[in-house]
LUMMI-569260 format. One line per field, with one value per atom (N, C-alpha, C, O, CB): residue number from 1; atom name; y, z, x. Coordinates in steps of 0.05 Angstrom, whole numbers, plus 5000, padded with zeros to 4 digits. Glycine has a CB too. Layout:
num [NUM:...] .
atome [CA:...] .
y [Y:...] .
z [Z:...] .
x [X:...] .
# end
This chain:
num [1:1:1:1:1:2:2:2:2:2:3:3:3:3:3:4:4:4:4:4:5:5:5:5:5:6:6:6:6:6:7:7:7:7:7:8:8:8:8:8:9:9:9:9:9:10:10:10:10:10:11:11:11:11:11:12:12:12:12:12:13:13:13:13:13:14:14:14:14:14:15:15:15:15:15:16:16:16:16:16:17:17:17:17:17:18:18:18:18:18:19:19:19:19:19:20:20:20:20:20:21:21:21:21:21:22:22:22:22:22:23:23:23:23:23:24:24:24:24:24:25:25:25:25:25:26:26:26:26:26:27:27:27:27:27:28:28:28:28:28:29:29:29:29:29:30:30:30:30:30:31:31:31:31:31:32:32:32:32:32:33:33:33:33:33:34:34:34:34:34:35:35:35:35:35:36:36:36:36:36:37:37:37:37:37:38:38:38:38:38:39:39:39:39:39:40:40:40:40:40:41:41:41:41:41:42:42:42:42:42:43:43:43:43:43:44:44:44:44:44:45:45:45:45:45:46:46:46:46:46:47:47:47:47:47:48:48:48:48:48:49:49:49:49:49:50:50:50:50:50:51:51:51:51:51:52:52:52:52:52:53:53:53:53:53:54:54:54:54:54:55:55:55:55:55:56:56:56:56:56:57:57:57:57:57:58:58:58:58:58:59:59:59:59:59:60:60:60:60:60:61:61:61:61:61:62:62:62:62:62:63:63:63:63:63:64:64:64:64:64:65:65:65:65:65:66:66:66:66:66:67:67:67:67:67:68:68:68:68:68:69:69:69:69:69:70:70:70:70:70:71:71:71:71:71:72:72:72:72:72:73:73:73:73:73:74:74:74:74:74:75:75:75:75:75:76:76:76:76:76:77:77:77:77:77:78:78:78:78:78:79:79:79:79:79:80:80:80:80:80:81:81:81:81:81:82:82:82:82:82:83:83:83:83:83] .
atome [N:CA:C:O:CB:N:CA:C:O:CB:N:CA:C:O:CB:N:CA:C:O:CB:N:CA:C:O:CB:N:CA:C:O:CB:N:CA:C:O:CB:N:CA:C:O:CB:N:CA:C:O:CB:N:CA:C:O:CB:N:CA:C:O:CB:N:CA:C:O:CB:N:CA:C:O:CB:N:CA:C:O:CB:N:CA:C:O:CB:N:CA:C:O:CB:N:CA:C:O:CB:N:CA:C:O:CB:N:CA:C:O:CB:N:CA:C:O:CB:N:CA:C:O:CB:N:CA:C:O:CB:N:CA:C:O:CB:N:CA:C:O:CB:N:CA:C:O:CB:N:CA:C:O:CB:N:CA:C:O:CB:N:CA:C:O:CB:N:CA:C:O:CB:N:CA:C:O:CB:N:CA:C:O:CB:N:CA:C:O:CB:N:CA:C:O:CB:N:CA:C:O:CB:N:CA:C:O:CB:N:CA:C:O:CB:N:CA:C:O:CB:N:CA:C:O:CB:N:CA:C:O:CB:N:CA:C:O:CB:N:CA:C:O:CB:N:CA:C:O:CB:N:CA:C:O:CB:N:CA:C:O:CB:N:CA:C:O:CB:N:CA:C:O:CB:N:CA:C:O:CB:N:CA:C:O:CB:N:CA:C:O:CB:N:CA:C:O:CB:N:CA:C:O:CB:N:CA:C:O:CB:N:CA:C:O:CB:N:CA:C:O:CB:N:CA:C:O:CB:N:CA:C:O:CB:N:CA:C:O:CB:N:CA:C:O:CB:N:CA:C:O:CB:N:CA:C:O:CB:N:CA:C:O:CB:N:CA:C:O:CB:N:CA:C:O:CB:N:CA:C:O:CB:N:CA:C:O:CB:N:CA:C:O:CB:N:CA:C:O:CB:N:CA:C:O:CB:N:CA:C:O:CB:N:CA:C:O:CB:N:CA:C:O:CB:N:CA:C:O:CB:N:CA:C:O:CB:N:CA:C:O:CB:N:CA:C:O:CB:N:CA:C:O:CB:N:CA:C:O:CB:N:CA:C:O:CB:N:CA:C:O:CB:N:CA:C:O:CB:N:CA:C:O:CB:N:CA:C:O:CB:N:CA:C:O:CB] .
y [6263:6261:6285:6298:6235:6292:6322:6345:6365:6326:6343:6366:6368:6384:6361:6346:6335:6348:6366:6291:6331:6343:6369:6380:6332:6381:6410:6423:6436:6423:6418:6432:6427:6443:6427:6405:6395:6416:6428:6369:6419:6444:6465:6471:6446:6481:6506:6508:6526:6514:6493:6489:6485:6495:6461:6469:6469:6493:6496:6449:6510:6546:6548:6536:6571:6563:6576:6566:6584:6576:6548:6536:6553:6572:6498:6546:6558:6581:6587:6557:6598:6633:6638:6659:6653:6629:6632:6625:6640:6614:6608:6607:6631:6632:6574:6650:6669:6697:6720:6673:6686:6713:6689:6671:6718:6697:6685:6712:6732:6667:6712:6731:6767:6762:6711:6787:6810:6826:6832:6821:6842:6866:6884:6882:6869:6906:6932:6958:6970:6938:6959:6989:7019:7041:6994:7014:7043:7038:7055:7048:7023:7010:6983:6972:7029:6974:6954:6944:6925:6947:6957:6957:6981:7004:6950:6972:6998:6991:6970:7012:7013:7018:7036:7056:7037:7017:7035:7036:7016:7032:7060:7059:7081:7102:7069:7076:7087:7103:7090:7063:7120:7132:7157:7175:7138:7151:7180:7190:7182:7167:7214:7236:7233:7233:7231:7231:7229:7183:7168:7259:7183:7140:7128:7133:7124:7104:7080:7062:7046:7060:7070:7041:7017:7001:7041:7016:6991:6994:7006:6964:6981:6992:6954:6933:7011:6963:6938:6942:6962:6926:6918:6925:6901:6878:6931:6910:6890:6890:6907:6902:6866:6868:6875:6864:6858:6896:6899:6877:6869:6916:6856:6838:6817:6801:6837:6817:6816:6829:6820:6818:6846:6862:6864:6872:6884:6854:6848:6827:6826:6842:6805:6774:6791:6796:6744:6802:6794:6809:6800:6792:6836:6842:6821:6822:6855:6803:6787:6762:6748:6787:6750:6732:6740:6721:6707:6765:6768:6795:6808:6768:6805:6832:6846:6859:6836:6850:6871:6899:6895:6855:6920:6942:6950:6943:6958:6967:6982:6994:6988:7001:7013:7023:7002:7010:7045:6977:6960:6949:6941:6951:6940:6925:6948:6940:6914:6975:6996:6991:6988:7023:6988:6992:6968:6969:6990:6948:6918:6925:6925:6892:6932:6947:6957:6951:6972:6985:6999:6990:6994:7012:6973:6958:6938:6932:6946:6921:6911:6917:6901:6904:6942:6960:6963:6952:6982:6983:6989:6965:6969:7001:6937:6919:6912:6900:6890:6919:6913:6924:6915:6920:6955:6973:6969:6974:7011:6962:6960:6931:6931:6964:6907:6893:6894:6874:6885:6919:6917:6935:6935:6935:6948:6961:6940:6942:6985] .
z [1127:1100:1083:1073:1087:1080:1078:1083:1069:1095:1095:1106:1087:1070:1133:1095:1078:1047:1035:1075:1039:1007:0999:0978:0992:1022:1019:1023:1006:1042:1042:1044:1024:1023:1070:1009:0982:0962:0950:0972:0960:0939:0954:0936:0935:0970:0972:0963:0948:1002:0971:0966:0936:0925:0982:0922:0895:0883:0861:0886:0889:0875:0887:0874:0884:0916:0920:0900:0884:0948:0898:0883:0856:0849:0880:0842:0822:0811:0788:0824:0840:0835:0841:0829:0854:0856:0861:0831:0827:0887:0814:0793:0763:0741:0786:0774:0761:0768:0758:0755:0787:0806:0795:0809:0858:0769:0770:0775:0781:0745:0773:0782:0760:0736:0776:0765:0748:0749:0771:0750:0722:0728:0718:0694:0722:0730:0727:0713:0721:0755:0697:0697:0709:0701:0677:0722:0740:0767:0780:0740:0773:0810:0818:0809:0839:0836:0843:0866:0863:0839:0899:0916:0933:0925:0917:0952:0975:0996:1007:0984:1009:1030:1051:1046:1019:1078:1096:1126:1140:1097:1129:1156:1176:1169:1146:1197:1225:1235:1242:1244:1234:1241:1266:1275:1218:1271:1306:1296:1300:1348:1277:1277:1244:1229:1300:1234:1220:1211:1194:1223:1236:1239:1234:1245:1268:1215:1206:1232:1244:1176:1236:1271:1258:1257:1299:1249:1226:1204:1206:1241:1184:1157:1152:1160:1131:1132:1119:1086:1075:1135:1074:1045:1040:1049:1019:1022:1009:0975:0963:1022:0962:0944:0928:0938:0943:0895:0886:0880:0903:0869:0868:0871:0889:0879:0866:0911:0929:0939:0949:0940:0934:0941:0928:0935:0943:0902:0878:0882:0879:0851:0893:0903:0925:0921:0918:0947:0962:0963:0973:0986:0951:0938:0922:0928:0921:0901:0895:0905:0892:0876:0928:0943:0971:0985:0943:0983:1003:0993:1014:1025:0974:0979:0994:1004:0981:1002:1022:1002:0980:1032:1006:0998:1002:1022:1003:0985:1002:1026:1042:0991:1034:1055:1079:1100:1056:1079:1095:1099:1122:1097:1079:1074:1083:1099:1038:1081:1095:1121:1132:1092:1134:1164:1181:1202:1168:1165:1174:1178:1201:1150:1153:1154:1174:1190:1137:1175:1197:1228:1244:1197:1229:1259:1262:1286:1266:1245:1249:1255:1269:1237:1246:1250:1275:1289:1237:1291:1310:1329:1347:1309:1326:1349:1344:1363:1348:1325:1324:1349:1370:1301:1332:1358:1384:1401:1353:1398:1419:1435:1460:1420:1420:1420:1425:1436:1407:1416:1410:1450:1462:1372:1459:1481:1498:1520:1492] .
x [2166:2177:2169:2188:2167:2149:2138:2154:2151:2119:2165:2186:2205:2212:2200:2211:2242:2238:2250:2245:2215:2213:2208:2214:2192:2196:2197:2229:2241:2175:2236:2262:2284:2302:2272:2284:2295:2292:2309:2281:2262:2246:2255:2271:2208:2260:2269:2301:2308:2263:2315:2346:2352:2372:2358:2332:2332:2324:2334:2319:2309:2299:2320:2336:2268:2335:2351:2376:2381:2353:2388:2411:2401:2415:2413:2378:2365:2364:2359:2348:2372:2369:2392:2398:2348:2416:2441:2456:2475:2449:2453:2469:2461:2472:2468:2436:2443:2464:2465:2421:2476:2485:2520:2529:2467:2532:2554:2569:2556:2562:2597:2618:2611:2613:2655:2607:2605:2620:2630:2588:2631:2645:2635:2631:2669:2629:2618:2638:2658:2609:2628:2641:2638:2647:2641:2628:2615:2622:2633:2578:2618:2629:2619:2600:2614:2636:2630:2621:2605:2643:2629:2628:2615:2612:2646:2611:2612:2621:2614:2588:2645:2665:2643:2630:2695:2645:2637:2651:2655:2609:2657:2680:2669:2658:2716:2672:2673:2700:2720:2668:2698:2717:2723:2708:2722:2743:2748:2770:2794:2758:2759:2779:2786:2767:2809:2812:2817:2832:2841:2830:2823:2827:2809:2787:2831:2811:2789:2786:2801:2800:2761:2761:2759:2777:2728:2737:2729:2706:2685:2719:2719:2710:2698:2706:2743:2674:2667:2660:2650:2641:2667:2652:2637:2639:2674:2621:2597:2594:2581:2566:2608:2600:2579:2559:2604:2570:2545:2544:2537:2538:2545:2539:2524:2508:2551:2528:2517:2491:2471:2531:2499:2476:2452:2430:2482:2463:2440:2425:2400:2452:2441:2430:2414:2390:2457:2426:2404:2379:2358:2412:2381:2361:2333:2309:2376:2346:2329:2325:2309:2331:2339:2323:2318:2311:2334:2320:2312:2293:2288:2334:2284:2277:2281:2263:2262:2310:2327:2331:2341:2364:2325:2338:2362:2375:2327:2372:2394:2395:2413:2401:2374:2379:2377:2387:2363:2368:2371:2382:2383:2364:2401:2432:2447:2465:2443:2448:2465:2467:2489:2454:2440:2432:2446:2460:2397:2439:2451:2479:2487:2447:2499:2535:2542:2560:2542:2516:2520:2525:2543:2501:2500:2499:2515:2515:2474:2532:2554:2578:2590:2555:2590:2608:2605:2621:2607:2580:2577:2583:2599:2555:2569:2577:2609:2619:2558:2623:2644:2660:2671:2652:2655:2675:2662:2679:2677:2637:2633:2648:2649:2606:2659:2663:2690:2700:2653:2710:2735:2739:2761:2747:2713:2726:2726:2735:2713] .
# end
């Protein structure tokens, strides 16, 4: 039962910290586009809302350059996936 009430309390902070992350518009940018490309061709491209990135920044303490890396290495299994 212990469990239970704990995992209740985590879902209740997370719910908690997710309703400050409502919808934003920026005036400077919003996103980032990132694509793989051969030559002058998009193999596969992904984007990540700032927004997002803001969340997970503040509940995961993810940085950018790690949320990059993560993009990155998704892309990459993509196209290895597509041969």
């Amino acid at each position: 039962m212990e469990d239970n009430k704990d995992s209740q309390e985590y879902v209740d902070i997370l719910k908690a910290e997710l309703e400050k992350f409502q919808n934003v518009e920026y005036a400077d940018w919003d996103s980032i586009v990132l694509h793989l490309g051969l030559g002058e061709k998009s193999v596969v491209k992904i984007r990540v809302m700032r927004q997002d990135m803001e969340a997970m920044k503040s509940l995961h303490s993810q940085s950018r350059s790690e949320m990059l890396e993560l993009m990155i290495q998704t892309l990459e299994a993509e196209v290895a996936n597509k041969k």
